[in-house]
N, C-alpha and C positions, 0 to 999 in steps of 0.2 A: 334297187339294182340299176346300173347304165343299160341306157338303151341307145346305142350308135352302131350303127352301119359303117366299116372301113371300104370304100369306094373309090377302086383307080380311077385318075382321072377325072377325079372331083372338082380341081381350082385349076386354075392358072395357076403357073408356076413358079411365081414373077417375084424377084428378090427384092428389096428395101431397105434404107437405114436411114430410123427415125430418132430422134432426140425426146426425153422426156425427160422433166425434173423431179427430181428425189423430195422425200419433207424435208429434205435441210436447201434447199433448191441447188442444189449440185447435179449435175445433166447427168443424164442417162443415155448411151445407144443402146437401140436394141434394133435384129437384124430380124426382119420380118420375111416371112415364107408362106405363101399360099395365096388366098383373095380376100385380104380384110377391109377392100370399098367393098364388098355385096350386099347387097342389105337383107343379111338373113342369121339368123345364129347358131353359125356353126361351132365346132368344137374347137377347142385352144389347147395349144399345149406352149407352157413357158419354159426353157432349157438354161442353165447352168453351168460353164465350161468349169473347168481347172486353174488354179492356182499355177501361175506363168505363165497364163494361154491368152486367146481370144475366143469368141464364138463361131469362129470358122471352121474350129476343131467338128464342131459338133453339127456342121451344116448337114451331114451324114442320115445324121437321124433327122434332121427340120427339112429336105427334100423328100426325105421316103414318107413324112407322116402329112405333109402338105400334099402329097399325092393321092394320101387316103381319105384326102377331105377336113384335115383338120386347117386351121391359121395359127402358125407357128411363131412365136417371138424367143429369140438368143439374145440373151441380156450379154453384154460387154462390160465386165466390170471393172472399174475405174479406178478401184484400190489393190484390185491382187491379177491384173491381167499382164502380158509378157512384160513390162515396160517396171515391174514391181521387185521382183529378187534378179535382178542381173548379174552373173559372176557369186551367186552367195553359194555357201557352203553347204554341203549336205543339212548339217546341223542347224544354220542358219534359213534351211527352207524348210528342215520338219518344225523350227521354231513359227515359221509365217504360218503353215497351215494351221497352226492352233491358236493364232491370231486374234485377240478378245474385237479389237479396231476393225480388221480386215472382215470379220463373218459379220459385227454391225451395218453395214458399209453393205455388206452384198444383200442383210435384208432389208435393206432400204429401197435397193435397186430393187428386190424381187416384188416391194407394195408398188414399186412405182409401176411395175412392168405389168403387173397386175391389175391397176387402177385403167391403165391404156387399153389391156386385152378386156377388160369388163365395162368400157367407157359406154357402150352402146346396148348391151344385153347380160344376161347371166347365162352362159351356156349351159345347158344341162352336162355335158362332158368336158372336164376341166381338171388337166395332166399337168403334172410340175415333172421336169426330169432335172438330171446334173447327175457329172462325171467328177468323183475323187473330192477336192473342197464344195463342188456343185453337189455331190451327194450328199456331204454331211447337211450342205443348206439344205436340202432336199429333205431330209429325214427331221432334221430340226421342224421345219415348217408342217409336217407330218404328226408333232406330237412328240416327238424322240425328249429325253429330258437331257442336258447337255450341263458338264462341269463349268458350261463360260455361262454368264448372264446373259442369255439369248432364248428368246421364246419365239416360238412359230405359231401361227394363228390357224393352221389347217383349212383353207379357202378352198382347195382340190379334191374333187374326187376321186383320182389314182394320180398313184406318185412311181416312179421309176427311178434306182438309186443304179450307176454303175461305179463299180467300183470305188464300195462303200466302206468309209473307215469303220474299224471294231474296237474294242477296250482298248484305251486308252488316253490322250490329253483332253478329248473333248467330249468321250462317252464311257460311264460305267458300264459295269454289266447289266443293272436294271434299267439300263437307258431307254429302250426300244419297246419296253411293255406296254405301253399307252397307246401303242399305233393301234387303229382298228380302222382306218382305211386300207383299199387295194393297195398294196406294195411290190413291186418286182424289183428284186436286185439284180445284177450279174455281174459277175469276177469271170478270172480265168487261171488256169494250173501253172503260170507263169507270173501272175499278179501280184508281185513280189512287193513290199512295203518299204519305202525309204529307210527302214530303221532294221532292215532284215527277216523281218517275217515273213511268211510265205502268205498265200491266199486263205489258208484254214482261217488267219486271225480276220479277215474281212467276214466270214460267215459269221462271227460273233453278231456279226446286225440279224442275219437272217434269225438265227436260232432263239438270238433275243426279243423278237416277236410273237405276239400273241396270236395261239391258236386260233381260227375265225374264219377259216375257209378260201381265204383269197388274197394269201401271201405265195409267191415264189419266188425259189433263185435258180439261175441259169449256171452253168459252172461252164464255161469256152474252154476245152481241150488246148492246151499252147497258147492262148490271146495270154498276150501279156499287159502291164499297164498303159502302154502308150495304146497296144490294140484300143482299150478298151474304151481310149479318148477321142480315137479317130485319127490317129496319128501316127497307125500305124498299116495292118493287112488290111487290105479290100474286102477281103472275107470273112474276118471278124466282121466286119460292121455291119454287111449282106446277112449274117448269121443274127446279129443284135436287133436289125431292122427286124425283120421276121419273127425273131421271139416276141419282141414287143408288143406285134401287131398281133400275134395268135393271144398274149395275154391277154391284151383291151377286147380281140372280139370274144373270148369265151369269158369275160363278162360282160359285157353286153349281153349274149344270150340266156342270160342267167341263170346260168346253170354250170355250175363250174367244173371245167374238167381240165386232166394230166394234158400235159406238153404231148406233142405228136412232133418233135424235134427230134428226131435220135443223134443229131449231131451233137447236142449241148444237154451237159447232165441236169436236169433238172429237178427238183425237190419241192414241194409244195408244204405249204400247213394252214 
């Protein structure tokens, strides 16, 4: 079980943007948050934006978690960031997000970004998040089994999926059995799917997870998908910081217990 203390006021709070090279030597940014000169080893957490984004979407969560002491890296990725589907069609962007080129490509970036946060120590606490195509890498790297030829090596010990895709181009339904790390997802009752689903189909990740004591999802009343990227209310994201952070310390204490959130429906297994 994790043993970490979330502690305001841990790091400096000092932004960064450093280049690393992929195995194909293709450069990497990644936007760093927290105090990675210390020379001590603290916790890491690697983040994941969205499909037509940057990692600025997601500074949201890499300031609240640098705060609690961890050293945060936001990978920028170079094949599916805003500069990728400009002008395409609905059709033509649920075609990128199931991308065989585009999800190799990001986990290139996620060993690279990895290789950089582990250059100096093995932290004992060691968090992957991502929002929407960051979640599916997320879940992939987790264990998930996935209809494209992409495997994830499970380097993390808690993964955090927001607004997670379900059944369909990149996940059956036995996809998500294999997880038996911490996993927290969150959607919201607004979390509508490019192809018209509503959020029920994003639960397909949660429910497709294996029993094991230390899965949740969060369900945000009204966030809707951009909420849930950072791209949209203030207080979705004040709501997602806070879950998050109640999820990682009640494992750390190890002893795992229900959400104390009544704002956000929360569901365990």
């Amino acid at each position: 079980m994790m043993a970490v203390t979330l502690t305001a006021g841990a790091h400096v709070h000092a932004q960064e943007t450093v280049q690393v090279t992929r195995s194909d030597d293709k450069p990497l940014s990644l936007t760093l948050y927290g105090a990675w000169l210390q020379e001590r080893c603290d916790p890491i957490m690697i983040l994941s934006h969205g499909l037509n984004d940057d990692g600025s979407s997601l500074s949201f969560m890499a300031l609240s978690f640098a705060k609690k002491g961890f050293n945060v890296a936001v990978m920028n990725h170079p094949e599916s960031n805003k500069d990728t589907v400009v002008g395409a069609s609905t059709e033509e962007f649920i075609a990128a997000s199931h991308d065989t080129y585009k999800f190799k490509a990001r986990m290139l970036d996620l060993s690279a970004a990895y290789k950089y946060a582990t250059q100096n120590c093995q932290p004992e606490i060691q968090v992957m998040g991502g929002y929407a195509m960051g979640a599916a890498l997320t879940v992939l790297e987790a264990g998930a089994k996935s209809k494209l030829p992409i495997k994830g090596e499970d380097r993390f010990t808690a993964y955090i999926a927001l607004s997670p895709q379900g059944v369909g181009k990149v996940f059956s339904r036995a996809a998500w059995t294999k997880i038996v790390k911490p996993m927290l997802m969150m959607t919201g009752t607004k979390d509508d799917t490019l192809d018209g689903e509503t959020y029920i189909s994003r639960l397909d990740a949660f429910y497709g997870l294996p029993v094991s004591g230390n899965k949740r999802v969060g369900i945000i009343k009204d966030a809707t998908h951009q909420d849930l990227g950072g791209n949209g209310k203030r207080k979705v994201q004040t709501q997602m910081n806070h879950f998050a952070a109640e999820f990682l310390t009640t494992l750390s204490k190890g002893q795992w217990r229900s959400s104390r959130m009544r704002s956000i429906d929360s569901r365990d297994k």
